[in-house]
C-alpha positions in Angstrom: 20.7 -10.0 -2.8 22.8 -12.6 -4.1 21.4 -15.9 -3.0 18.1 -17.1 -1.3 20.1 -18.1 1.6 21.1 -14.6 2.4 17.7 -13.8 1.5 16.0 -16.1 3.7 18.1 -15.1 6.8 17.5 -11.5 6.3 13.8 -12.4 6.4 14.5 -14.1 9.8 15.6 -10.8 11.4 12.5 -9.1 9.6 10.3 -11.5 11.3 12.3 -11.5 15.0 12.2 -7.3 15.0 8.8 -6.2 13.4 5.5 -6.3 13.1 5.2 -10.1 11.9 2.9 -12.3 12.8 4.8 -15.2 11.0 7.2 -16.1 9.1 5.7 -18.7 6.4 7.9 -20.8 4.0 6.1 -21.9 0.9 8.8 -23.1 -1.5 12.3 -24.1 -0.8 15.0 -25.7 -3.1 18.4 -25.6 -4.5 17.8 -22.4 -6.4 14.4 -20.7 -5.6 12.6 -19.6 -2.4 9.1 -18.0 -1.7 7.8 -17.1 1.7 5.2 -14.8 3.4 6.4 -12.0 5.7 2.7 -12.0 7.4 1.4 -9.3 8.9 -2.0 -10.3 9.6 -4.5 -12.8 7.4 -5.5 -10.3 5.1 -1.8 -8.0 4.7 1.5 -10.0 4.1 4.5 -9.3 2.0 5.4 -12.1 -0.4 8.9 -12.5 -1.5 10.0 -14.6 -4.9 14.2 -15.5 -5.3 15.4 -17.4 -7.8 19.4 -17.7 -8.3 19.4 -19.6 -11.7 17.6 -16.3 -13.1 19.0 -13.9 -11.0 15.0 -12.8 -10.7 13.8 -11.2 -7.2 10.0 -9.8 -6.0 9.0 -8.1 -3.5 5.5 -7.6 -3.0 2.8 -5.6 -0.1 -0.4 -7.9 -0.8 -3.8 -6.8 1.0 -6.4 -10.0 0.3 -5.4 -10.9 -3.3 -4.5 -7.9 -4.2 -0.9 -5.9 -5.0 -0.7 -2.9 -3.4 3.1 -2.5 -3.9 5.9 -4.2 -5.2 9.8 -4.2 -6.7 10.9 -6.7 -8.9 14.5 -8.1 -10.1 14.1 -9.3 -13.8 17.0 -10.0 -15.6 19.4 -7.8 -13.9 17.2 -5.0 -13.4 15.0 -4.0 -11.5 11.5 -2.1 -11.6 8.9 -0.6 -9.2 4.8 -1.2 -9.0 3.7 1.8 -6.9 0.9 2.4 -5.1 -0.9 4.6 -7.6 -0.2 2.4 -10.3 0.5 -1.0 -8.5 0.5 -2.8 -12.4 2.2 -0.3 -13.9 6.5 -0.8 -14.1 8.1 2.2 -12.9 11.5 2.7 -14.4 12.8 6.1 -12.6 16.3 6.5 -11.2 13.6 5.5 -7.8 11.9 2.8 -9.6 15.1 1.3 -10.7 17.0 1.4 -8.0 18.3 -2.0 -6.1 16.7 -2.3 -2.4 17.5 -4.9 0.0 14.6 -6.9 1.6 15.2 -4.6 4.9 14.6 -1.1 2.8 11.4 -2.9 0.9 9.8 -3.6 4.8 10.8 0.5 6.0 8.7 1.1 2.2 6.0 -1.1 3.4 5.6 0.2 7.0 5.4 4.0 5.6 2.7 2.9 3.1 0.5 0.8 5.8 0.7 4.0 7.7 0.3 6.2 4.7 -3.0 4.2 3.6 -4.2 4.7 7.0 -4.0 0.6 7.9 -1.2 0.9 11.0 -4.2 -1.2 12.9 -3.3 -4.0 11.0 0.0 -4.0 12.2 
């Protein structure tokens, strides 16, 4: 994703064609964003963009916890799985760019996967 902008709007279409309850901005300025894909009170994916640093996260939270996630840290990026949610995974898989849009399809197969679809 180049920009939080582009970010932000792809975020938008999340929210108008899934299983959102809301669409929560918590920090907006020239060069960073962070908002809440929430999916319920309890189960919400957190997303982190900042342009100066070229540094994105995606996260699957359930309470305070992180169930999943995929990070952008200088230039690359890194996986926390399910098994091992603070844990970096560096595979071709780990390491492999995903748009917001392929992080949700990963977070819809792992809510089903973990049995949680009722919280959708």
């Amino acid at each position: 994703m180049n920009n939080w902008m582009a970010l932000l709007q792809e975020a938008e279409t999340i929210a108008r064609t899934r299983a959102i309850s809301k669409l929560i901005i918590m920090e907006r300025g020239y060069q960073v964003c962070k908002f809440r894909l929430q999916i319920n009170e309890d189960l919400f994916v957190q997303v982190y963009r900042n342009d100066k640093y070229d540094t994105t996260n995606f996260a699957l939270i359930l309470g305070r916890i992180r169930l999943y996630g995929r990070d952008k840290i200088n230039g690359k990026w890194h996986r926390h799985t399910i098994e091992k949610p603070s844990s970096h995974d560096l595979s071709p898989e780990g390491a492999r760019e995903v748009s917001l849009t392929e992080f949700w399809d990963e977070v819809e197969a792992i809510i089903q996967n973990l049995g949680l679809a009722s919280m959708l």
